[in-house]
N, C-alpha and C positions, 0 to 999 in steps of 0.2 A: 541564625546558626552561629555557635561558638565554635566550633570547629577549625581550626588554621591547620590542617594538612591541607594534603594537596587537591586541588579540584580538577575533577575529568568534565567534559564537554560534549554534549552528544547534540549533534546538529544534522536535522532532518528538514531535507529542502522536499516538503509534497506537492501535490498537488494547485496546493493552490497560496500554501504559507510556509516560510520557514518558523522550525519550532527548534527551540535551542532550550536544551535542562543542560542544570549543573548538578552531579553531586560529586559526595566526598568520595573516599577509595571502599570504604566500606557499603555502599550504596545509597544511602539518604540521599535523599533528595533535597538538593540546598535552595533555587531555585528555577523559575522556568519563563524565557522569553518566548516572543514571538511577533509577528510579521508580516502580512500578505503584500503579496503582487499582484498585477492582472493578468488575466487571457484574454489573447487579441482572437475575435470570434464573427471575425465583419465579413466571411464568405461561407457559404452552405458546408455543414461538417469539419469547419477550420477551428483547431485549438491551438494556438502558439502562444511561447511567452518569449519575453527579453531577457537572456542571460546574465545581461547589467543589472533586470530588477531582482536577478535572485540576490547577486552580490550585498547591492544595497535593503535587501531586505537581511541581508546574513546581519550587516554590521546594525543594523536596527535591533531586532534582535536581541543581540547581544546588549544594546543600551538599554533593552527592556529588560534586562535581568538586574540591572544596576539597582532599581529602587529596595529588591527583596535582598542583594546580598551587602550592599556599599552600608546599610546602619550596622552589621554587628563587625563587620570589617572594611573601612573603606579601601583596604589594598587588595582587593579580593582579587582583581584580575591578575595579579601577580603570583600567586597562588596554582593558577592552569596550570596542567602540567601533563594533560593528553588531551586531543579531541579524534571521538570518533562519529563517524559520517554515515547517513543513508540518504536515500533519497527516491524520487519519485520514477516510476517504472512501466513501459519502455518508452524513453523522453529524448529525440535526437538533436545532438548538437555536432553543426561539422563544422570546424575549426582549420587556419590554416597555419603554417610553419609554426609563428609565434603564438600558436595556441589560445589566437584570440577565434570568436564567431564570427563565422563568415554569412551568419542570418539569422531570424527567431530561431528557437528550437523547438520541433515539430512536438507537442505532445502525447500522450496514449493516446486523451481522446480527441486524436485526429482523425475524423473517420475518411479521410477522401482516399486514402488507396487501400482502404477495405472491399471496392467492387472489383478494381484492377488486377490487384491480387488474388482474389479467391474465383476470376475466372481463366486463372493462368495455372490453377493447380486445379488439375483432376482429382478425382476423391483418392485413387492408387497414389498420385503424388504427398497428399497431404497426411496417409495413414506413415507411409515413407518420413516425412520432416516429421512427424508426432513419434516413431520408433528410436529417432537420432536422439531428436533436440527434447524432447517432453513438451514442446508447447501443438498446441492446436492451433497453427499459423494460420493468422489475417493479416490485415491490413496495418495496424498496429504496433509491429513489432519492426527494430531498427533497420532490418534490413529491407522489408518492402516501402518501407518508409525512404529512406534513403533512393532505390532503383525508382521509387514513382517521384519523388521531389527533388532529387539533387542529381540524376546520373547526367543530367547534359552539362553541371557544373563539379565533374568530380576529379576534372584533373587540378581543380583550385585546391582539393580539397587534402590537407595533412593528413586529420585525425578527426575520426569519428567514436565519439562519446554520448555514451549518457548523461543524463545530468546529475548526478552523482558525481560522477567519474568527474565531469567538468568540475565540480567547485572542487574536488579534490587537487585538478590541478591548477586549480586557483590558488587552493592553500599553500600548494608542496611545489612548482611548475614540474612535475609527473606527468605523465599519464599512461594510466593503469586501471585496469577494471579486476572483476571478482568473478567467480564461477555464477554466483545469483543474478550480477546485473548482465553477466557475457548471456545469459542463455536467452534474455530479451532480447536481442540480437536474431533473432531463428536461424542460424547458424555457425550454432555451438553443441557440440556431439560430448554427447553425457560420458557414454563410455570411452571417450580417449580426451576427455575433461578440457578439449580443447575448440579451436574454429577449423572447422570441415572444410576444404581447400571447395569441393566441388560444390560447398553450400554458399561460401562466400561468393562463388562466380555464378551461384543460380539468383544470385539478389545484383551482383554486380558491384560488390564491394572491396573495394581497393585494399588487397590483405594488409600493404604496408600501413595503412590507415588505423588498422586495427588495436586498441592499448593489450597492451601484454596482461596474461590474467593471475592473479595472485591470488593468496588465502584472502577472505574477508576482514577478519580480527590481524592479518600483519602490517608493519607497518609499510605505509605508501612513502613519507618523507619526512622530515622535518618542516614545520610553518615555516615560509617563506618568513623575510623581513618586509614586503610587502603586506603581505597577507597577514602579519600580526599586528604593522601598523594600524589596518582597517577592522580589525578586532580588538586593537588595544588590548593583547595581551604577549608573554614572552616569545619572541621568536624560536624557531630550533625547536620546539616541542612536538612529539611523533605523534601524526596526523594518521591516522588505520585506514588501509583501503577500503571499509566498508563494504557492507552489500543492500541491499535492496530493500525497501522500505517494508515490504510482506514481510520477509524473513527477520529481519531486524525486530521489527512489531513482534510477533510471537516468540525470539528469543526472550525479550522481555518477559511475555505474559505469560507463559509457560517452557521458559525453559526450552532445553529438548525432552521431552516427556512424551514417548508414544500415549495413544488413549487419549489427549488432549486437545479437542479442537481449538482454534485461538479464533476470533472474530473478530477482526478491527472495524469501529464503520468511522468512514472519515466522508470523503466527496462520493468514493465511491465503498462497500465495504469490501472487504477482505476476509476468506472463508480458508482455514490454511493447519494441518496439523503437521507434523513428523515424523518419518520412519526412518528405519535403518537401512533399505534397500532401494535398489531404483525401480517400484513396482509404479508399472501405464498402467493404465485402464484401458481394458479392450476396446473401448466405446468413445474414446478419447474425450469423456468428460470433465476433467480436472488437468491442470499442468502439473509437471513435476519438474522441480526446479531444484540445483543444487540448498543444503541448506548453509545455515553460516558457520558452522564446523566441517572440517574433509569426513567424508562417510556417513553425514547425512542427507536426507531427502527429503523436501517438501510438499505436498499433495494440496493445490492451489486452485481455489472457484474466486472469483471477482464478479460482485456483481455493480454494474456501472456505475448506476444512477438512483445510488439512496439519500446521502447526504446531498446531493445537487438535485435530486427531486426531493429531499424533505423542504430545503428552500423554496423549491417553485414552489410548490406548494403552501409554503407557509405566508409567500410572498403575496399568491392569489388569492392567499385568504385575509391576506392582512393582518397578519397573526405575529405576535414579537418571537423572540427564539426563548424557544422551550412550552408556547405556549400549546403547538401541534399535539405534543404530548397531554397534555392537559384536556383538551378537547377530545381526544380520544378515549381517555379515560370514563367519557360522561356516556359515552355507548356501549352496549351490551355485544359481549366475545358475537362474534359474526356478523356485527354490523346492519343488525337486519337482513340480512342474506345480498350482502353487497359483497364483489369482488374486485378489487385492485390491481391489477398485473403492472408493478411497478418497473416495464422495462420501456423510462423515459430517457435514456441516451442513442434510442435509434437503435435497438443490439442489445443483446448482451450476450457477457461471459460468462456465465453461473454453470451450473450445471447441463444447459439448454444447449449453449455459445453457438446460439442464430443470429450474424447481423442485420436478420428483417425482422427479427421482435418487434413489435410496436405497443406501447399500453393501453391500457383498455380500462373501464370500468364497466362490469354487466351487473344488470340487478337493478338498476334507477329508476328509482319512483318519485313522486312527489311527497311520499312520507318520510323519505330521506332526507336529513340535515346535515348541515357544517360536520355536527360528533361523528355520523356515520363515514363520510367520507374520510377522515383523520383516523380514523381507527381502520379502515375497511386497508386505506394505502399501505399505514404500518401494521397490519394482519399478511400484506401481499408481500413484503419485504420478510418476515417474519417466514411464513411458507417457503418465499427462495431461499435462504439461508437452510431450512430443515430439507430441503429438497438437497442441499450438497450435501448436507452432513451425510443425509440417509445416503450418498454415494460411495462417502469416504467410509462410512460404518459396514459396508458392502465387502468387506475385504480387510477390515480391521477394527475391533471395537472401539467404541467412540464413549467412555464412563463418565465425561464430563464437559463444558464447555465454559471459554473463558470469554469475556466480551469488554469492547473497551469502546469508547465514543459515547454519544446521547443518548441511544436506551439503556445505558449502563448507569444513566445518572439519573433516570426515573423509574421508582418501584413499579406503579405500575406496568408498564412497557416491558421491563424486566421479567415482570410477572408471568405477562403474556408467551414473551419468549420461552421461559422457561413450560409454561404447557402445550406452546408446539411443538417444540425440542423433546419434550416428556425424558429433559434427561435436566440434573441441578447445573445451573446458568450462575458462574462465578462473576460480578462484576470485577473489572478489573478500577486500579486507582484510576483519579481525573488526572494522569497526564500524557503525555503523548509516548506511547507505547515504541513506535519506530525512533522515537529521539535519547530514550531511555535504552532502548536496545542498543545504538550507537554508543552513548557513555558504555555500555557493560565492553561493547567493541575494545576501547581507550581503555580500560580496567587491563582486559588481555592484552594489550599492547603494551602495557607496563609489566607484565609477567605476572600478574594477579590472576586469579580462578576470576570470572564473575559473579558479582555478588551482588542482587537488586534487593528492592526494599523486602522486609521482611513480611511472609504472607501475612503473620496475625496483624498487621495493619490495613491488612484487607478489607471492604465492607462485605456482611454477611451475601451467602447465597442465598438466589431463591431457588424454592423446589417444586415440582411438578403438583397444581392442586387439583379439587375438585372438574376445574373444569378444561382439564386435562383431555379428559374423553370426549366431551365437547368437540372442542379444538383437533381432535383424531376423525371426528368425522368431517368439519368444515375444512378438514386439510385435502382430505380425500374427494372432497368435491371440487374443491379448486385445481387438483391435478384434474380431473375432469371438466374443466373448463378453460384447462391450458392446454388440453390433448385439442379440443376443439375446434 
């Protein structure tokens, strides 16, 4: 990059890695770090991580962007001149005075107070919290998390964050949250855009604990001189309260565009478009979540376990990465009439959101191979994704779909989706859509419109083929075998 204006920073702490892009103020993309940490996973349904290895994965990261930007400027980091922030979603970290952690921080998929919780809400209770908050509360979200793992240590406790929120106040020493990451919280009331006195005391959370909630795209602070040490770049540069890594993801990928579903698939995927109004679903099968503009709304399926079941899977097969793709391509749409129910987290949140799903495969023969299993899993994952759209399309047309992660980086697989979908499957660019959403964040916080890279550097879409119809009837038996 010849470029010497100023660079924005968009740092996304997910699941399982930080991902750090830079681009310029016009949107190019200059380039892009990254990072993983572990999950500590040594008891039945425990996911926690160390708040230190997000840190230490921030400033990696960043050293990892050194190699693409330090040859056409070695002063590049001098250059920053906003970072905006998302992060992974709903991730509890409870902190005390000095807004240090007072323990791991419990992640989404933590599943231990998903039993506790959902037999403490009657179905009248939980139509109630889905009429406030827009979520369909379990066990996963901050405040049952919170009353089932911290309430006998909660007079230690200052300040309860996201993990978001936390590196933000790593950055800035703030702490502040957004309308997107308060409503993972399940006691955040859409229509008074605030926390519900009688919701916080139905989880048992300490209100003063609470971070204050701002716009997404405003600024949270200026970069500490701490925290610009450990980034090695200027101090004082306005740091955006961000929002949440769904939301952030699809500002990127489409914008706010009604008719646009966006698809992230990362650990888990993310099924997610945008409207103008705060419409539930009778049936409480999508969340709706503020979006990262005031007076938008986001209509939200997750389904768990794609990206962490393409690994198991890849792993049980012995397979490098990208190779699962490969293999699947060598089988015929249906798999030989193999079925996958890819709901390997124990649960899922898709359109179903049963935490006693369990996967399955029906159909095993002995004339089934490695290709059929690889195609039959991403056929089943393919299916969930067209089961939410067909939700969101229920109540608002759905004319096209954006997708980003590894079936976006193999035609085939693309192919496929696009004739379950039977609508055109834009891939979106290789990079991380949530971290790019944050940069556009930092754009608005300098008082810029945002402005991402320009579509015609997009790769082509694929469109619905021949075997399209095919695919309409193996869809329709696999809901037939998921009714079962």
């Amino acid at each position: 990059m010849t470029d010497s204006g100023p660079l924005l920073l968009g740092i996304d702490l997910g699941t399982s890695a930080v991902k750090v892009i830079a681009t310029s103020v016009n949107g190019t993309v200059a380039g892009i770090g990254s990072a993983s940490f572990a999950t500590i996973c040594d008891l039945p349904d425990q996911a926690e991580q160390d708040p230190a290895a997000w840190m230490a994965a921030v400033a990696e990261a960043m050293a990892d962007l050194e190699p693409t930007l330090r040859g056409p400027d070695p002063d590049w980091r001098a250059r920053a001149a906003a970072i905006g922030v998302t992060g992974q979603l709903p991730t509890l970290v409870c902190c005390d005075a000095r807004g240090r952690p007072l323990g791991r921080a419990i992640t989404w998929q933590d599943a231990r107070a998903d039993a506790p919780t959902l037999a403490a809400l009657d179905p009248a209770r939980r139509r109630d919290l889905y009429r406030r908050t827009g979520m369909p509360i379990d066990g996963r979200y901050l405040g049952p998390m919170f009353r089932h793992h911290w309430l006998a240590r909660s007079a230690e406790v200052e300040s309860i964050l996201s993990a978001k929120d936390y590196l933000v106040s790593v950055l800035t020493e703030r702490r502040l949250t957004d309308p997107s990451t308060a409503a993972g919280y399940g006691a955040f009331d859409l229509a008074a855009g605030s926390f519900a006195p009688d919701l916080t005391e139905l989880w048992q959370l300490p209100a003063a604990a609470l971070p204050p909630v701002r716009p997404a795209h405003s600024v949270a602070g200026g970069l500490s001189a701490a925290a610009a040490h450990l980034l090695g770049i200027p101090a004082a540069i306005p740091v955006t309260v961000g929002a949440a890594d769904s939301v952030s993801g699809a500002f990127a990928m489409a914008a706010l565009q009604a008719g646009i579903v966006c698809i992230a698939m990362g650990s888990s995927t993310i099924i997610i478009d945008a409207i103008r109004e705060a419409r539930l679903d009778p049936a409480a099968r999508y969340l709706l979540t503020p979006h990262v503009e005031p007076g938008w709304y986001a209509r939200e399926m997750d389904l768990l376990a794609t990206g962490t079941g393409y690994r198991w899977l890849s792993a049980l097969m012995h397979l490098p990465p990208g190779k699962l793709e490969q293999l699947a391509a060598e089988a015929s749409p249906g798999a030989h009439d193999l079925f996958f129910t890819p709901y390997l987290a124990g649960g899922e949140q898709g359109a179903l959101w049963d935490p006693a799903l369990r996967a399955s495969i029906s159909g095993l023969t002995l004339r089934h191979g490695a290709s059929d299993i690889a195609r039959a899993f991403l056929e089943g994952v393919a299916f969930e994704i067209r089961r939410c759209v067909d939700v969101l399309a229920e109540t608002a047309p759905v004319r096209e779909v954006v997708i980003s992660g590894h079936l976006a980086e193999h035609h085939p697989s693309l192919q496929m989706l696009a004739d379950i979908l039977h609508r055109p499957v834009q891939p979106f660019q290789s990079v991380s859509p949530a971290a790019l959403g944050a940069a556009l964040g930092a754009q608005r916080a300098l008082g810029a419109a945002p402005h991402g890279p320009a579509a015609s550097s997009w790769p082509p879409k694929a469109l619905p083929s021949r075997h399209a119809n095919t695919y309409e009837r193996l869809y329709a038996s696999y809901l037939d075998a998921t009714r079962a």
